[in-house]
C-alpha positions in Angstrom: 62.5 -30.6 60.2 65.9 -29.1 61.4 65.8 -25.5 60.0 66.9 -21.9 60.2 65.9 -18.4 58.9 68.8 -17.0 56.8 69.8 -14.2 53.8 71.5 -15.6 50.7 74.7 -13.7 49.4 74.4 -13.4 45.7 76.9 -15.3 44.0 79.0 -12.4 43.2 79.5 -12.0 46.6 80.0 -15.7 47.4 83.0 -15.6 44.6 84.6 -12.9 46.2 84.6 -14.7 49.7 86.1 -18.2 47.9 89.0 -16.1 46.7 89.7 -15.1 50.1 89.7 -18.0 51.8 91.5 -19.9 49.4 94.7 -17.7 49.9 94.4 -18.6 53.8 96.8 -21.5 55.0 95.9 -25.0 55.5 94.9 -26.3 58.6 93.8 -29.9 58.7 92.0 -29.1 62.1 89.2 -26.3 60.3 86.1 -27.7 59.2 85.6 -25.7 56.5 81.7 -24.9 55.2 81.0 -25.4 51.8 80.6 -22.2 49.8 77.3 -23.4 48.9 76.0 -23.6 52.4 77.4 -19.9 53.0 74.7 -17.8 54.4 73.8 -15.2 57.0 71.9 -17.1 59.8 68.7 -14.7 61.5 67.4 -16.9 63.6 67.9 -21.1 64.1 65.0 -22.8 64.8 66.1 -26.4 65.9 63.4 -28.8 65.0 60.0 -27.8 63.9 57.1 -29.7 63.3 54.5 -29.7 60.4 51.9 -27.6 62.4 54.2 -25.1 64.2 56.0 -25.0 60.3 52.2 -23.7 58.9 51.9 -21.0 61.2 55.8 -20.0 61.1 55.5 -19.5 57.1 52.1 -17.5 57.7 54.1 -15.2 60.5 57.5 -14.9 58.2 55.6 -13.8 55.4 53.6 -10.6 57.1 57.6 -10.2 59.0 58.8 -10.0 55.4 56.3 -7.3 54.0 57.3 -5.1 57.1 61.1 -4.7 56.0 62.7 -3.4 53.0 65.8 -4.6 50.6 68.7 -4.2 53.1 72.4 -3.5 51.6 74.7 -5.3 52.9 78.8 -6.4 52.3 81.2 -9.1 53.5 84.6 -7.9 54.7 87.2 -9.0 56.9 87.2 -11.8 59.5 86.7 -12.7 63.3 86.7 -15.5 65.3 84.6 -16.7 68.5 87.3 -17.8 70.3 89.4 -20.9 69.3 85.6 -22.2 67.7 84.7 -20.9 64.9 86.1 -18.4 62.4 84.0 -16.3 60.2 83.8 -12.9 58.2 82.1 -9.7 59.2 78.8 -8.2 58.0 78.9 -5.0 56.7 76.3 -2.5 55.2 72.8 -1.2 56.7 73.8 -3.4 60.3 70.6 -1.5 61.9 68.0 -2.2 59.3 70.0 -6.0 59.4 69.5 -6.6 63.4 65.7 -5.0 63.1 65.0 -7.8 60.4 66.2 -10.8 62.5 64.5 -9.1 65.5 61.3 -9.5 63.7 62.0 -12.7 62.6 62.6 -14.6 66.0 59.6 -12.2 67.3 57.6 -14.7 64.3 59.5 -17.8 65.8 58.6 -17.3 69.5 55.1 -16.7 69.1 54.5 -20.2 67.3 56.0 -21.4 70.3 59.8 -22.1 68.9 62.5 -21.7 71.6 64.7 -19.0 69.9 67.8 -17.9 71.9 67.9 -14.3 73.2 71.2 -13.3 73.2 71.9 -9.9 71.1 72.1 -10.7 67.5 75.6 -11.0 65.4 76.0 -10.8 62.1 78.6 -12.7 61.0 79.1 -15.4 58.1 80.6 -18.7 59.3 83.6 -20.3 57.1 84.9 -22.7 59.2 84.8 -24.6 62.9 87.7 -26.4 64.5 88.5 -29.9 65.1 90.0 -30.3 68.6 92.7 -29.8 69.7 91.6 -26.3 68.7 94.4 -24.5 66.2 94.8 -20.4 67.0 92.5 -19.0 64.7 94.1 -15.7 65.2 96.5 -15.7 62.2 93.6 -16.6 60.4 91.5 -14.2 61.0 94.2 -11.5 61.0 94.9 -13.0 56.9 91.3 -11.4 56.0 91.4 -8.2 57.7 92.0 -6.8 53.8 89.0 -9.0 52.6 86.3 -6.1 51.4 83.6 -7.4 49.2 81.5 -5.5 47.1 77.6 -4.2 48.3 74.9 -6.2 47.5 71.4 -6.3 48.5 69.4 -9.3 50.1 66.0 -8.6 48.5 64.6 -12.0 50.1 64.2 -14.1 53.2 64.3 -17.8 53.4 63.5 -20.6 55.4 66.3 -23.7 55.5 66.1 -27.0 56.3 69.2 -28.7 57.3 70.3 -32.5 57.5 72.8 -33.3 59.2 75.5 -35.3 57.5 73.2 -35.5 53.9 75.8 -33.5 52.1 79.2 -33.8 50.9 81.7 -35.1 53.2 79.3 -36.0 56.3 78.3 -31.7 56.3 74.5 -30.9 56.4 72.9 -30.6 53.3 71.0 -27.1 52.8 67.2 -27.1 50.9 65.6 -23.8 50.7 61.9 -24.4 51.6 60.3 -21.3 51.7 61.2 -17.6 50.6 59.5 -14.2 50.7 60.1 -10.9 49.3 61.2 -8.4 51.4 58.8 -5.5 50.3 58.8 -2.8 53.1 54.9 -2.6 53.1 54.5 -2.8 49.2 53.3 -6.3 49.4 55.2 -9.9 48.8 55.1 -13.1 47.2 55.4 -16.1 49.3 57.3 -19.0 47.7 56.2 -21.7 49.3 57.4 -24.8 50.2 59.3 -27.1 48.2 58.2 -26.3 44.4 55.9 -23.5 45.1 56.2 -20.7 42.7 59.7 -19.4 42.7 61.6 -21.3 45.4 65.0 -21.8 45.2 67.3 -24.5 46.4 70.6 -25.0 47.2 71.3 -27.3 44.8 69.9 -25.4 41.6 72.8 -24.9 39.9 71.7 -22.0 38.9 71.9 -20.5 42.3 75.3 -21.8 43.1 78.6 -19.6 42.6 81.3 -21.1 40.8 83.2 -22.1 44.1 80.7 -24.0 45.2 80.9 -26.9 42.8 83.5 -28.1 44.7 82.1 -31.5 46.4 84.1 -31.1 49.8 86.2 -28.7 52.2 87.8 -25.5 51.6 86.7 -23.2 48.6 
């Protein structure tokens, strides 16, 4: 199973994004991701196995009693170099890069090979098809994007297929989530119809923008 460890924005949040990225120009050359994929990547696991997957969920869970609520906000953009362009991550950035520190602490001690470059946060909207467009312009058009606060109350494991969802992009499945309770205690939900899970494609989860089957917001 292909997976990552990620925070959900709230739909709210999501909306406001799609508003801003729908006012940027068109460039055939951007992959754009899905709104419905949007989400704020901790750590990416690469392929895990049922028996690593066991332990990972037990080690997530005590991770996610250790940390609070953190409040965060999406505003303006970036890019890394002429590959990808995303927006920034605002908010409680310490309490943010202590979470995903703990999180790929959980990953390496069930043996997962989890990259130890310093941590990012960032929100991915779109990579390039070669040859690589400047992404400047681009980036420089949501220097004025400043969402509103919202709090990520919940970690979640992904799975990801590549080219299952619309268009040839991965398709997204929530698998496992876990309150983030600061010491008070969570609820695991576990995987794949365990007591409140969510999924991607709940509609019920999905922002507006996100019912859109392919490509740009």
């Amino acid at each position: 199973m292909r997976s990552f460890v990620a925070l959900l924005p709230p739909p709210s949040a999501l909306d406001e994004l799609a508003d801003a990225v729908r006012a940027l120009p068109d460039e055939p050359r951007l992959r754009w991701t899905p709104p419905a994929q949007w989400h704020l990547t901790l750590a990416f696991l690469g392929e895990v196995d049922e028996p690593t997957c066991d332990r990972l969920v037990e080690r997530l869970a005590r991770a996610a009693r250790r940390h609070p609520p953190v409040e965060l906000a999406l505003a303006g953009g970036g890019r890394f170099g002429d590959r990808v362009l995303w927006t920034r991550v605002d908010g409680d950035r310490p309490a943010l890069r202590l979470l995903a520190g703990s999180v790929r602490a959980a990953a390496r001690r069930t043996g997962l090979p989890v990259e130890d470059r310093p941590y990012r946060p960032h929100l991915t909207l779109a990579r390039v098809r070669p040859p690589a467009p400047d992404l400047r312009p681009f980036a420089e058009a949501l220097a004025g994007f400043a969402g509103r606060p919202w709090t990520a109350s919940a970690l979640h494991m992904v799975r990801s297929d590549l080219g299952a969802g619309p268009g040839g992009t991965a398709r997204h499945e929530v698998v496992a989530s876990w309150e983030l309770t600061g010491g008070r205690g969570s609820r695991a939900a576990e995987r794949s119809g365990g007591a409140g899970g969510t999924s991607r494609s709940d509609p019920g989860s999905r922002p507006r923008s996100a019912d859109r089957a392919r490509g740009r917001p």
